[in-house]
C-alpha positions in Angstrom: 0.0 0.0 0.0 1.4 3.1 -0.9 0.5 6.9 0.2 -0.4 8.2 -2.7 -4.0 6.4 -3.0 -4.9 8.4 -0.3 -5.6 10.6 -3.4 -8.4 8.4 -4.7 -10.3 10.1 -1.1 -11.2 12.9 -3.8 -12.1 11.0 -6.3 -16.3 11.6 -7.4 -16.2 8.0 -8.6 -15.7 6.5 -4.6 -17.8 9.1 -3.4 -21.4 7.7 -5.7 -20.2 4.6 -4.6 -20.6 5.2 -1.6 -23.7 6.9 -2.1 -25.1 3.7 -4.6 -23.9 1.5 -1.4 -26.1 3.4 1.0 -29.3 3.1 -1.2 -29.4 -0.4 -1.8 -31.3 -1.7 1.1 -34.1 0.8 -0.5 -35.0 -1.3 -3.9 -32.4 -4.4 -4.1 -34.5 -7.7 -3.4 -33.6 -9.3 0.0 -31.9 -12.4 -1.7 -29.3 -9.8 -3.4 -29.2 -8.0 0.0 -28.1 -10.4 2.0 -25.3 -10.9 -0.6 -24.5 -7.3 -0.2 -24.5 -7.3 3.8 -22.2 -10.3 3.2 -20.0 -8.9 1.5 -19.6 -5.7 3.8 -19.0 -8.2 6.4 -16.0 -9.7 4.4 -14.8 -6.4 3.1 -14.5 -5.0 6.7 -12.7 -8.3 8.0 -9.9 -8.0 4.6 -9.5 -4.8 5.9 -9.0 -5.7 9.5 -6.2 -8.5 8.5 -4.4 -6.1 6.0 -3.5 -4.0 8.7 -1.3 -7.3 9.4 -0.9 -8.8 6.0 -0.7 -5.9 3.5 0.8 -3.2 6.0 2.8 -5.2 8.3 4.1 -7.8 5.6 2.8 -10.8 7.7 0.8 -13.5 7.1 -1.6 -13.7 10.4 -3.6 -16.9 10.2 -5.6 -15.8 13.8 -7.9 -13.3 12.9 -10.7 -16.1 13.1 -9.7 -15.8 16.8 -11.0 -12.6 17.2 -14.1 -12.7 14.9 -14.8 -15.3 17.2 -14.4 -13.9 20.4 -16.4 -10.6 19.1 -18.7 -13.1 18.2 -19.1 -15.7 21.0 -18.5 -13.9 23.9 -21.0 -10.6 23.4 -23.4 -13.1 22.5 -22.6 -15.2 25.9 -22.3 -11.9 27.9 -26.0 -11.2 26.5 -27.1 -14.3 27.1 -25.7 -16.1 30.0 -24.9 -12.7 32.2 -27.7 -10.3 30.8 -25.4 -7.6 29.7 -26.5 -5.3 26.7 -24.5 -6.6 23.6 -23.4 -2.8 23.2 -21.2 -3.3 26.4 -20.6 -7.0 25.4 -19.0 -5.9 21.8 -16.7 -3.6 23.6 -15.3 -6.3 26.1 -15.1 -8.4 23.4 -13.1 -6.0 21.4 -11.1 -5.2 24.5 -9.9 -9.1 25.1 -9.3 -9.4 21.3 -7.1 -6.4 21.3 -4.8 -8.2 24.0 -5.1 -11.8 22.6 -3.9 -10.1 19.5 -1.2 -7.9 21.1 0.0 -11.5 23.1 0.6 -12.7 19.8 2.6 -9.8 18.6 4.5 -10.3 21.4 5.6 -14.1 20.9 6.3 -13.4 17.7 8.9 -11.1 18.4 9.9 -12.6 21.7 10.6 -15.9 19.4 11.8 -14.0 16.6 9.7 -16.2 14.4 10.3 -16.1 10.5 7.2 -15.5 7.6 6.0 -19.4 7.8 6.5 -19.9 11.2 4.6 -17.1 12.4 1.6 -18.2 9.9 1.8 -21.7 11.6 2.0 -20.0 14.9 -1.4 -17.9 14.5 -3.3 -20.6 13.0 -2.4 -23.0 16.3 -4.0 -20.1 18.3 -7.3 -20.1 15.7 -7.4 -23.6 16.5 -6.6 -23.3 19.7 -9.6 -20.8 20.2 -11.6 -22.9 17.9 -11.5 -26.1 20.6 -12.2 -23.5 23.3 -15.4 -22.3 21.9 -16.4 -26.0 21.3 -15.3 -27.6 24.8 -16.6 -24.3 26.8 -20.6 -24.8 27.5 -20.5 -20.3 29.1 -19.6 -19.9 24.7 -22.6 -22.0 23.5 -20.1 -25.1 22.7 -20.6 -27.2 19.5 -24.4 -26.4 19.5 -23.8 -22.5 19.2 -26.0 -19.3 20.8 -29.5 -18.2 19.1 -29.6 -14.9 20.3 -32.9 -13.3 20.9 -35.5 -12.5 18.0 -34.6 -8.5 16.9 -37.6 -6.3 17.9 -35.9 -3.4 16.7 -34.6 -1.6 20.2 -31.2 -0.1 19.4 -30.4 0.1 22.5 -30.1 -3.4 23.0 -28.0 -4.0 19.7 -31.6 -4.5 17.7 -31.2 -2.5 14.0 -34.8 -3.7 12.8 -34.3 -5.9 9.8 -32.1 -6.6 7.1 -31.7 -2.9 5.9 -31.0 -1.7 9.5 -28.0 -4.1 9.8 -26.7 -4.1 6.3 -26.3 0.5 7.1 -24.7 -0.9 10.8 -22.3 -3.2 8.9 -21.4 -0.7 6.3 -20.6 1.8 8.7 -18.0 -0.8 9.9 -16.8 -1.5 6.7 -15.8 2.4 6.1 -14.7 2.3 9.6 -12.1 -0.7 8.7 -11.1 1.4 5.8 -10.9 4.8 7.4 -8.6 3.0 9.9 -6.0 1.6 7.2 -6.2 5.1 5.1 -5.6 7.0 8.6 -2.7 4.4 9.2 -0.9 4.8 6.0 -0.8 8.0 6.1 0.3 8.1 9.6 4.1 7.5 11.1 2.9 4.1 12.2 1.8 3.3 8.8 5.7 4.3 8.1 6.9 2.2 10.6 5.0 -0.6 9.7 6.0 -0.8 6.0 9.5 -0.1 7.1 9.5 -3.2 9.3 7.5 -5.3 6.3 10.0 -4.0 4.1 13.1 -5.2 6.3 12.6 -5.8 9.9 16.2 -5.7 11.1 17.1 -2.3 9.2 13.9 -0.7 10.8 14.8 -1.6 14.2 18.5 -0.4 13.5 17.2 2.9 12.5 15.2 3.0 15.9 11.7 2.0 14.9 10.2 0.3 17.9 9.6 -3.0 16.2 7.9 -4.7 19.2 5.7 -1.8 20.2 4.3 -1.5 16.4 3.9 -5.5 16.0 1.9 -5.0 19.1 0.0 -2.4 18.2 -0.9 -3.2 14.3 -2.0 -6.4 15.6 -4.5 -5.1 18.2 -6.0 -2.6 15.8 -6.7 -5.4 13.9 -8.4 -7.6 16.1 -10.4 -5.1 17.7 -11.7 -4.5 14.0 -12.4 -7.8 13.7 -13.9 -8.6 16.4 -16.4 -5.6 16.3 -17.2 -7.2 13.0 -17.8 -10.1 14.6 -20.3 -9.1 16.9 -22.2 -7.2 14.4 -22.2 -10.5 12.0 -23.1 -12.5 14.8 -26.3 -9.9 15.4 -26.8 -9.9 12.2 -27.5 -13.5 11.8 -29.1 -14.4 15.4 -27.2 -17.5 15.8 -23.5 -17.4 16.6 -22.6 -20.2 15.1 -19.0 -21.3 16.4 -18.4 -23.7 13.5 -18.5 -20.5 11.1 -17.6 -18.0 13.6 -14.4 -19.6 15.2 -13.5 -21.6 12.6 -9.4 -21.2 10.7 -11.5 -21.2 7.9 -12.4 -18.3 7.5 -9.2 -16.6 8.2 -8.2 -18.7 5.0 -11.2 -16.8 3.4 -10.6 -13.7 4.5 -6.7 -14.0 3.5 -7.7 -15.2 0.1 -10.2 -12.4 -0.5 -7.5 -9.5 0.8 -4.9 -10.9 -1.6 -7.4 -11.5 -4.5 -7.9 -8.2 -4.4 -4.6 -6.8 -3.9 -2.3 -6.5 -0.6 -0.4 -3.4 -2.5 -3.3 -1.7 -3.0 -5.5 0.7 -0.3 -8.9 -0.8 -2.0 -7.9 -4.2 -2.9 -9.5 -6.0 0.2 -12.8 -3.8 -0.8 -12.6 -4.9 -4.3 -11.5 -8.6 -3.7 -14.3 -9.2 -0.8 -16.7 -6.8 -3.0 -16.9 -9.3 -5.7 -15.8 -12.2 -4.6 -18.5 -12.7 -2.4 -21.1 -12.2 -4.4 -20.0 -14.0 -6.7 -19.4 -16.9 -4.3 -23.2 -16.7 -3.5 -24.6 -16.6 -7.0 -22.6 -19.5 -7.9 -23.4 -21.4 -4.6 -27.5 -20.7 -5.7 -26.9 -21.3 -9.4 -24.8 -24.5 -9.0 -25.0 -25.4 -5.6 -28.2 -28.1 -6.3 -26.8 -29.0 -9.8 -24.4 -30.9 -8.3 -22.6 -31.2 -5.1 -19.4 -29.5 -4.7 -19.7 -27.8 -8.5 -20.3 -24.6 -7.1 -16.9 -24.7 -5.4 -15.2 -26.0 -8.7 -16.2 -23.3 -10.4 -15.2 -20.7 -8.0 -12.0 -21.9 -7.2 -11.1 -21.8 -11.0 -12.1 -18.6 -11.2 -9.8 -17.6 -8.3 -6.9 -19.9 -10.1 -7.4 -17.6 -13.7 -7.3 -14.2 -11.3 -4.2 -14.9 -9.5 -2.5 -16.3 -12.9 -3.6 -13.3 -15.0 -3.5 -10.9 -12.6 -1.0 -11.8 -9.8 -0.9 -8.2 -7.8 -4.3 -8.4 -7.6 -7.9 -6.9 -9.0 -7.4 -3.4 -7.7 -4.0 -2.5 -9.2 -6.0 -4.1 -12.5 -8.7 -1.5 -11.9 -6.6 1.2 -11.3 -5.0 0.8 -14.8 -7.6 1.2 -16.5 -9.1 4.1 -14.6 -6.0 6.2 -15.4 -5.8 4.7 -18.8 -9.9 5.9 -19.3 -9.3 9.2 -17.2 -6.1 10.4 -18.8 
């Protein structure tokens, strides 16, 4: 990611579509919006883990930690304890903020390299994975139906599909806003000086530790938000979705599809992607088992092969090319 896309922030063309974003729950269909609100949730999430991966230059396989705690424990919290799911999201952002500035930590108290910090990471997913399960207070295997939404806002109720797809979109510009304000902020320099060579940075005095630390804990606190909202959104916090490595696979896949080197790849990787995942899943999905992943995992083979720094540095091309 470099600073100068922070120019695109004046660009008409992201403002109207913003502005076409906001509208949709007014006249799409509530098949297509569900897509939609699906995709917010995954664009917010890339964005979250490129704080790590894209900024940072590492490969965090955890981040379905924190989607599940955000998840899990505000719906526990709510249900089990009786505490408004408002307060619940923010505990739960607050514990995945320090699970994910623990990790930062043993990664750089273990000086681990690329692959083993991956491997690392994804023990802790699985790790958190087999606590949710084994842990009856989190729902275990059988999951949490939260309550029925009457629409009362202040008790984490946004009255229907349109009312959460505005909430989630507002954390989807939230989970950009974040990365554009880190880019163009001295941490965002620190943290591509670190990605770019680790051992220089720290030789020219960038606090290595204390930035790890940091860009890790802005990210799970993102994610975990998320995660609360999704969980809301769907009134069943599911752990086997929720908590699962999976879906830190996913979410990795859709920030790279899109492009790590670019400030709206995860938004264009996760923004079509998903949809597309969804159309082919209700297309193909009763044609024939498992076709509907066939399909869509060649598509993602042609993408990286023809495009191998992603759909967003793609899309950029051409808008210069048609704007010039």
């Amino acid at each position: 990611m470099k600073p100068e896309f922070f120019g695109i922030l004046r660009s008409p063309v992201l403002w109207l579509a913003l502005v076409f974003t906001a509208v949709l729950p007014l006249w799409l269909p509530s098949y297509y919006l569900h897509m939609a609100t699906l995709a917010l949730v995954y664009v917010g999430f890339a964005y979250a883990w490129n704080i790590v991966g894209g900024l940072t230059g590492q490969v965090s396989l955890a981040h379905s930690l924190f989607v599940g705690i955000g998840a899990m424990l505000a719906s526990a919290l709510l249900l089990r304890l009786g505490i408004n799911m408002w307060v619940g999201m923010l505990i739960a952002a607050l514990v995945s903020g320090m699970a994910g500035a623990v990790i930062a930590w043993v990664d750089y108290r273990f000086r681990l390299g690329h692959l083993s910090f991956a491997l690392i990471t994804l023990a802790f997913a699985e790790v958190g994975e087999l606590v949710v399960l084994g842990w009856d207070f989190l729902g275990g295997a059988s999951g949490l139906y939260l309550p029925k939404d009457q629409g009362n806002l202040q008790s984490f109720q946004f009255g229907g599909s349109s009312g959460y797809f505005w909430f989630l979109m507002l954390l989807a510009v939230l989970a950009l806003g974040v990365n554009l304000a880190i880019l163009n902020s001295p941490l965002g320099f620190f943290l591509r000086a670190i990605r770019g060579n680790e051992g220089a940075a720290q030789a020219v005095g960038v606090n290595v530790l204390r930035n790890k630390m940091l860009a890790m804990a802005i990210s799970a606190v993102l994610c975990s938000l998320i995660g609360t909202a999704y969980a809301r959104y769907l009134t069943f916090a599911d752990p086997y979705l929720l908590a699962s490595p999976n879906l830190t696979i996913e979410i990795v896949l859709l920030a790279t599809i899109g492009g790590v080197s670019s400030a709206f790849g995860p938004l264009v990787g996760a923004g079509l992607l998903i949809p597309i995942g969804e159309m082919l899943r209700g297309h193909f999905g009763s044609m024939l088992p498992g076709l509907h992943y066939f399909i869509y995992g060649l598509l993602l083979v042609v993408v990286i092969i023809a495009l191998p720094q992603g759909l967003a540095p793609a899309f950029s091309r051409l808008y210069r090319r048609f704007s010039n």
